[in-house]
BAFIKE-732601 format. One record per residue (C-alpha): residue in one letter; x, y, z. Coordinates in steps of 0.25 Angstrom, whole numbers. Layout:
  res      u      v      w
    A      X      Y      Z
...
This chain:
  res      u      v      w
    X    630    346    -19
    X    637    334    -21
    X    625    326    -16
    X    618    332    -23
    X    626    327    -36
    X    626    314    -30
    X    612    312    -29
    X    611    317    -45
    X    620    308    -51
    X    614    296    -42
    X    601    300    -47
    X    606    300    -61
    X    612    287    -59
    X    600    279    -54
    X    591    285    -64
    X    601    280    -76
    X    600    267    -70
    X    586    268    -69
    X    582    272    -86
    X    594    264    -89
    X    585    251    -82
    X    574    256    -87
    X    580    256   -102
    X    580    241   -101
    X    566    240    -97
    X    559    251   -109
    X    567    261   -117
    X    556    271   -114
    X    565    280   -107
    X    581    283   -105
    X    584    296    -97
    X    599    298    -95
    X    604    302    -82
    X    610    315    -86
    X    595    321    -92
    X    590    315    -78
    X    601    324    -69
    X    598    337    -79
    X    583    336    -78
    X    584    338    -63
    X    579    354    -60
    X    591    365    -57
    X    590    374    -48
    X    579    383    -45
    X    579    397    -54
    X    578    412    -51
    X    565    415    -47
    X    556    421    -58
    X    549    433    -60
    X    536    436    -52
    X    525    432    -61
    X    512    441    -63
    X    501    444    -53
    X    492    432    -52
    X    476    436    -52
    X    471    438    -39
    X    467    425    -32
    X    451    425    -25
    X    450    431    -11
    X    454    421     -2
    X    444    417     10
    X    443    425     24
    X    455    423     33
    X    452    422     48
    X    451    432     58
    X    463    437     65
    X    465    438     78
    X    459    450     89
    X    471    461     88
    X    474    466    102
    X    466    477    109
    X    466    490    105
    X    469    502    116
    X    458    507    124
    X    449    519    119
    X    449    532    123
    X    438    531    134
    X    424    536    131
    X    417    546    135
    X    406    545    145
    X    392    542    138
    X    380    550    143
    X    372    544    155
    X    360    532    151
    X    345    533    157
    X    343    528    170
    X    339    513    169
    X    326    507    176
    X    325    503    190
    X    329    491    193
    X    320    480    201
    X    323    482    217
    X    331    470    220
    X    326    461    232
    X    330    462    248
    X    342    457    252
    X    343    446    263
    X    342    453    277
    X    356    457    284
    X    362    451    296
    X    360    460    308
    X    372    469    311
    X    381    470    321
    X    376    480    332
    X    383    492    333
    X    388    501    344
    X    380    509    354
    X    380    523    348
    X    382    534    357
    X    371    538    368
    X    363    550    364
    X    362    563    372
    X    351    562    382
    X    338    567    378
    X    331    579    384
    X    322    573    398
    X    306    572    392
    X    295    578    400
    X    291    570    411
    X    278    562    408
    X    264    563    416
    X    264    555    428
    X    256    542    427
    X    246    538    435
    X    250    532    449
    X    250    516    449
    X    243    508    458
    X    252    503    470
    X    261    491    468
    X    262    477    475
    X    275    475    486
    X    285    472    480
    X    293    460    486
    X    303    464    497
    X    316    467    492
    X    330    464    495
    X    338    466    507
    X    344    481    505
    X    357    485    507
    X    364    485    521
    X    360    498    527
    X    372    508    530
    X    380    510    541
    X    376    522    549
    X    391    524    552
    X    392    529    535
    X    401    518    530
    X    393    513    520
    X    389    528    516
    X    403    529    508
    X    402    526    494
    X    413    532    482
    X    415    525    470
    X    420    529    456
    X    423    522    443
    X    426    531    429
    X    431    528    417
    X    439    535    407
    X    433    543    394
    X    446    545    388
    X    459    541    384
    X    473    544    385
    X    472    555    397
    X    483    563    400
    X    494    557    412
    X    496    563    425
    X    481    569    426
    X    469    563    431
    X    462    553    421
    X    448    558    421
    X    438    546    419
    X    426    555    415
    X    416    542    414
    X    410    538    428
    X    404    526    430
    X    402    527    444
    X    404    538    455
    X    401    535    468
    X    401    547    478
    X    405    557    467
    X    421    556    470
    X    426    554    458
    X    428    567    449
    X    427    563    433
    X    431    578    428
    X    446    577    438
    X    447    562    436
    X    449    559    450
    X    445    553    463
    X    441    562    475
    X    440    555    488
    X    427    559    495
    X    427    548    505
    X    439    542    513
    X    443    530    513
    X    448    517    504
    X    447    517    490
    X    450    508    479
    X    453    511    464
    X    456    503    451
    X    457    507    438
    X    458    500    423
    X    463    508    411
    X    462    504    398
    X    475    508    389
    X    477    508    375
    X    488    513    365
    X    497    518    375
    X    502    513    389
    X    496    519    401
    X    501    523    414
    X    492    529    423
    X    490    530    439
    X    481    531    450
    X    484    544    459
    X    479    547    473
    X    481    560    476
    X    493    563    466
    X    499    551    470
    X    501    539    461
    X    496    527    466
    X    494    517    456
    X    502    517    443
    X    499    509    433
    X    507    506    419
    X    502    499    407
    X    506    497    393
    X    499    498    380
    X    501    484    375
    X    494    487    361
    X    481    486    365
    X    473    489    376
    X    476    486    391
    X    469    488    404
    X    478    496    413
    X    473    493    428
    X    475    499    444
    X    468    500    457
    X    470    501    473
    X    467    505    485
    X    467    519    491
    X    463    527    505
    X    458    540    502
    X    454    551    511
    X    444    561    507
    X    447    571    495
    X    459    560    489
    X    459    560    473
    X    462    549    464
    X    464    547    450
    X    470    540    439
    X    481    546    429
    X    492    543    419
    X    507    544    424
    X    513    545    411
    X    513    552    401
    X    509    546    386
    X    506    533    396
    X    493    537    396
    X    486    526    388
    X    472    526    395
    X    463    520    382
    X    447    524    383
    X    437    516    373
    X    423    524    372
    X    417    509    372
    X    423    506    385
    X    425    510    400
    X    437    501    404
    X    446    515    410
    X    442    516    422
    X    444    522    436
    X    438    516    448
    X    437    518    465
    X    429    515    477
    X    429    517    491
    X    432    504    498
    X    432    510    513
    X    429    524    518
    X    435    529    531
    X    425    528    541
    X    432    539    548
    X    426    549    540
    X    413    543    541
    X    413    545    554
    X    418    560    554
    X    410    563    543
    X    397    555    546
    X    384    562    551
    X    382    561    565
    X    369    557    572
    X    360    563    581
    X    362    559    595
    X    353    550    602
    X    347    549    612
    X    352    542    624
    X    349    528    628
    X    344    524    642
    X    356    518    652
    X    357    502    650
    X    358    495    662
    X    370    493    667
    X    374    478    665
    X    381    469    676
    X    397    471    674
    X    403    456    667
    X    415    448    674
    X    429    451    669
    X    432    442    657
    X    448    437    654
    X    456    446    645
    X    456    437    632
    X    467    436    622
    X    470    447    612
    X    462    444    600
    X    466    446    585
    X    467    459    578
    X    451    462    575
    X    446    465    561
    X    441    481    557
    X    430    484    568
    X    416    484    561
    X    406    497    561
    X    395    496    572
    X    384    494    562
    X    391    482    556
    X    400    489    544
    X    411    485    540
    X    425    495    542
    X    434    484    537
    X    445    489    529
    X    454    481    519
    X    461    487    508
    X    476    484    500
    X    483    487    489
    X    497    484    487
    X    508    486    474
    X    519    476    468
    X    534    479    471
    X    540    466    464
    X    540    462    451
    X    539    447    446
    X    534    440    458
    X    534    426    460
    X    522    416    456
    X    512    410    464
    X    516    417    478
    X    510    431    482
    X    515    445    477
    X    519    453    487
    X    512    467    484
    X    523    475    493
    X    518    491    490
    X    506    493    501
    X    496    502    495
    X    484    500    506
    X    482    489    515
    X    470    492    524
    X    469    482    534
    X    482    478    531
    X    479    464    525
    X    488    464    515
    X    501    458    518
    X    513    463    509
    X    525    452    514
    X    514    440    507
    X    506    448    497
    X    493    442    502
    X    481    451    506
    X    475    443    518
    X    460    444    522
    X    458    449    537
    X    442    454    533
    X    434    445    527
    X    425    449    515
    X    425    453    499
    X    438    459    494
    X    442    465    480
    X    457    462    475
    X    463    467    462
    X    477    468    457
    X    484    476    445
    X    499    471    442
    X    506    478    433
    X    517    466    426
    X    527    468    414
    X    538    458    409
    X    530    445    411
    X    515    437    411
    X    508    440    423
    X    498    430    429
    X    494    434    443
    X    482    429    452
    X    476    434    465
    X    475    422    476
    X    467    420    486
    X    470    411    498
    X    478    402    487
    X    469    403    475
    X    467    410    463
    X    457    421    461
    X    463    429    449
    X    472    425    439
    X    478    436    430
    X    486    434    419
    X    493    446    410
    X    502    445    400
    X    515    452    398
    X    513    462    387
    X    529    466    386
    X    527    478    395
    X    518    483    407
    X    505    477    409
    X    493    475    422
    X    486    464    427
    X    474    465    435
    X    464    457    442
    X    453    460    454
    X    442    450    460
    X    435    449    473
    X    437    439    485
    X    430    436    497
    X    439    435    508
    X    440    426    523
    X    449    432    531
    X    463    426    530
    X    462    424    516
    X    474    427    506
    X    474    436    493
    X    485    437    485
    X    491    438    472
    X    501    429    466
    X    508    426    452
    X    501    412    447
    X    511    408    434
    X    526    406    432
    X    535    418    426
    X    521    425    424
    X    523    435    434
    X    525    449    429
    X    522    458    440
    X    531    469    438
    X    533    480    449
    X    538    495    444
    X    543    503    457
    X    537    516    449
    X    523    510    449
    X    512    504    458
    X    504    496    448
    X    505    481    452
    X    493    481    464
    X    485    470    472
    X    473    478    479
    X    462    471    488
    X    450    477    497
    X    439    471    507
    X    426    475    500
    X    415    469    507
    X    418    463    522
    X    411    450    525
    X    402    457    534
    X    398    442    542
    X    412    443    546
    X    411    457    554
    X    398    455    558
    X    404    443    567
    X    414    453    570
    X    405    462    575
    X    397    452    583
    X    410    449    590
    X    412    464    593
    X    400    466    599
C-alpha cells in the first residue's frame, strides 16, 4: 500500500512540474495536482442487476461432427432365415497335373486255394524232338553197403510268441523235413536213424529276457540266458549229439516269466535246426537187406609161394579204414564248454568241459582243435559275456578268419560266429581274444552256454583214395 502511495504522489509531482513548464510556454492549460490524483478511477462497485433478455441472435453455423461413440453390445442373435434356391452349376474346373507314383504296398494275404478245374482234352501228339546235348556228369552213384541211403534233416521255425517254460516249444512252420523225424504237433525231434547229429538254433527275443534250453532226453544240455536290452536280440546255440534210435530232442524255456521268445509274422528268424552228420554203420549192416548168394567161382591157380621179406618197423597209428567201394567212414566231431571267465588276449582259450570229441582231435590242455583228416570242416561258436566288450576271433594256423566284436550292454549278452575251412592235416584251429581289456568271456558253473563246436563235413576224397591204393 505504501508503494502504492508513493507512486501517487511521484505522479502528482512530475505532472505539477510538467503544467507548471508548460504555463511559461501558453496559458492554454493549468491542471493542479490534486484534480490530477482525484480524477484517478476508485475502486470497482458491486456488480449490477441482470439486464433484460437480449433478442435472440441468428443461428450460428454447423459445428463439426463428433467423434464415433463406443460400440454398442451385441444383439440377441437371429433366428435362422429360410433356405435360398439351389444356385446354377458351376463350370467343371480342369484336370489336375498327374500325381507321383505311390509307394508300393504290402503283399496281402494269400488267398484260399481255388477248387482243381476239369482236366482239359489231350492235345495232339507232337512230332519227335532232336537229341538233346549230352548232359552233365551225374551224381556219384551209392554205395551198395547203404551209407549214403541216410538222410534226416529238419529245420522249423516258430509261429508264436511267448510259449510257456518247461514244455516243448512247438515250431509249427516246417521249412524242411527230411526223413519225416521231426514231429511239428509235440515240438520235438525223434531219432530214426542212429548216429552223430548236430543242432543250432537262433531265437529272436523282445520285451522280456529269455532263458531257454536244448534237452536230450529230459536232460538239459545247452542252457542259454539272454537279456532284453530294450530292443530286439538274437539269442543263439548249437552242438553236437550221438543219438541211438528213438532219442528225442527239443527246445524249451527253464524259467518261468523268462520266456521272451518274440515271433514277427513278416519274419522267420526263430528257428530250430538238425542234421545227421554220420550214421552208425553198424545198423546198416544189421539192418541192410542181404543179397542173394552167388554162384561160385572157379579155383584160381594156385600161385608160387614169395620169399620171406624182414619184419619192418612199426608204422604210425593209421587213419579211419575206408569202405571197399571207396566211401568214406571217417569220423570227426567236438564240441567243448567254457569253465574260466576273462581269459587272457591273443593266446588260446582253453575250452576245459568235453561235450564230444570223436576222433579225439581236440586237445583240451592247448585249446587248439588239430587236423588229423584232411578235407572241409564247419566251426561255430556261441559265447555268452557279461561285465566287459567282447572281441573274439577264430584263428587258423595263426591268422584270422573271424572277427567278432560285441559290446557290453550292462548285463548278459551272446556272440556268435560260424564259417567253413578247408583243412591239411596238421593244421591248427582255435579261438583267441584279439584286443586288450576287451575280453568278457564270463563262465556261470549253473550253465553251459559259452561253446566252440567243429565237424568234418566233406573228406578230401584224393587223400583216401591214395589211402586205399596203399591198402591194396
Amino acid at each position: 500500500m505504501l508503494s502504492f502511495i508513493l507512486s501517487v504522489c511521484f505522479v502528482a509531482f512530475v505532472a505539477n512540474q510538467t503544467v507548471s513548464t508548460g504555463a511559461k510556454k501558453s496559458k492554454l492549460l493549468t491542471i493542479n495536482p490534486a484534480q490530477l490524483l482525484c480524477s484517478m478511477p476508485g475502486s470497482p462497485g458491486p456488480p449490477g442487476l441482470p439486464g433484460a433478455r437480449g433478442a435472440s441472435g441468428s443461428i450460428g453455423r454447423m459445428g463439426f461432427p463428433g467423434k464415433d461413440g463406443k460400440d454398442g453390445k451385441d444383439g440377441d442373435k437371429g433366428k435362422k432365415g429360410e433356405q435360398g434356391d439351389q444356385g446354377r452349376q458351376g463350370n467343371p474346373g480342369k484336370a489336375g497335373s498327374k500325381g507321383k507314383q505311390g509307394v508300393i504296398g504290402k503283399h496281402g494275404p494269400r488267398g484260399k486255394k481255388g477248387p482243381r478245374g476239369d482236366p482239359g482234352q489231350a492235345g495232339a501228339l507232337g512230332s519227335k524232338g532232336k537229341a538233346g546235348d549230352t548232359g552233365e556228369d551225374g551224381l556219384p552213384g551209392v554205395c551198395k553197403c547203404g551209407i549214403n541211403l541216410a538222410k534226416c534233416a529238419f529245420s522249423v521255425a516258430a509261429t508264436k510268441s511267448y510259449p510257456k517254460e518247461r514244455l516243448p516249444i512247438k515250431f509249427n512252420k516246417v521249412l524242411m523235413n527230411e526223413g519225416g523225424h521231426y514231429n511239428a504237433s509235440s515240438g520235438k525231434f525223434v531219432c530214426g536213424i542212429p548216429g552223430i547229429y548236430f543242432f543250432t538254433y537262433d531265437i529272436t527275443l523282445a520285451n522280456k529276457h529269455l532263458a531257454i534250453g536244448l534237452v536230450h532226453n529230459g536232460q538239459y544240455k545247452i542252457k542259454t540266458f539272454d537279456a532284453n536290452t530294450g530292443n530286439y536280440d538274437v539269442a543263439s546255440g548249437s552242438t553236437v549229439l550221438r543219438l541211438v534210435q528213438g532219442d528225442e530232442v527239443w527246445l524249451q524255456i527253464f524259467y518261468s516269466e523268462q520266456n521272451g521268445l518274440f515271433y514277427d509274422p513278416y519274419r522267420t528268424d526263430s528257428l530250430f535246426t538238425g542234421f545227421l552228420i554220420y550214421p552208425d554203420q553198424d545198423f546198416f549192416n544189421k539192418h541192410g537187406p542181404r543179397g542173394k548168394k552167388g554162384p561160385r567161382g572157379d579155383p584160381g591157380q594156385a600161385g608160387a609161394p614169395g620169399s620171406k621179406g624182414k619184419a619192418g618197423d612199426t608204422g604210425e597209428d593209421g587213419l579211419p579204414g575206408v569202405c571197399k567201394c571207396g566211401i568214406n567212414l571217417a569220423k570227426c566231431a567236438f564240441s567243448v564248454a567254457a569253465t574260466k571267465s576273462y581269459p587272457k588276449e591273443r593266446l588260446p582259450i582253453k575250452f576245459n568241459k568235453v561235450l564230444m570229441n570223436e576222433g579225439g582231435h581236440y586237445n583240451a590242455s592247448s585249446g587248439k582243435f588239430v587236423c588229423g583228416i584232411p578235407g572241409i570242416y564247419f566251426f561255430t561258436y556261441d559265447i555268452t559275456l557279461a561285465n566287459k566288450h567282447l572281441a573274439i576271433g577264430l584263428v587258423h594256423n595263426g591268422q584270422y578268419k573271424i572277427k567278432t566284436f560285441d559290446a557290453n550292454t550292462g548285463n548278459y549278452d551272446v556272440a556268435s560266429g560260424s564259417t567253413v575251412l578247408r583243412l591239411a592235416r596238421g593244421d591248427e584251429v582255435w579261438l583267441q581274444i584279439f584286443y586288450s581289456e576287451q575280453n568278457g568271456l564270463f563262465y556261470d558253473p549253473y550253465r553251459t552256454d559259452s561253446l566252440f563246436t567243429g565237424f568234418l563235413i566233406y573228406p578230401d576224397q584224393d587223400f583216401f583214395n591214395k589211402v586205399e591204393e596203399n591198402l591194396s
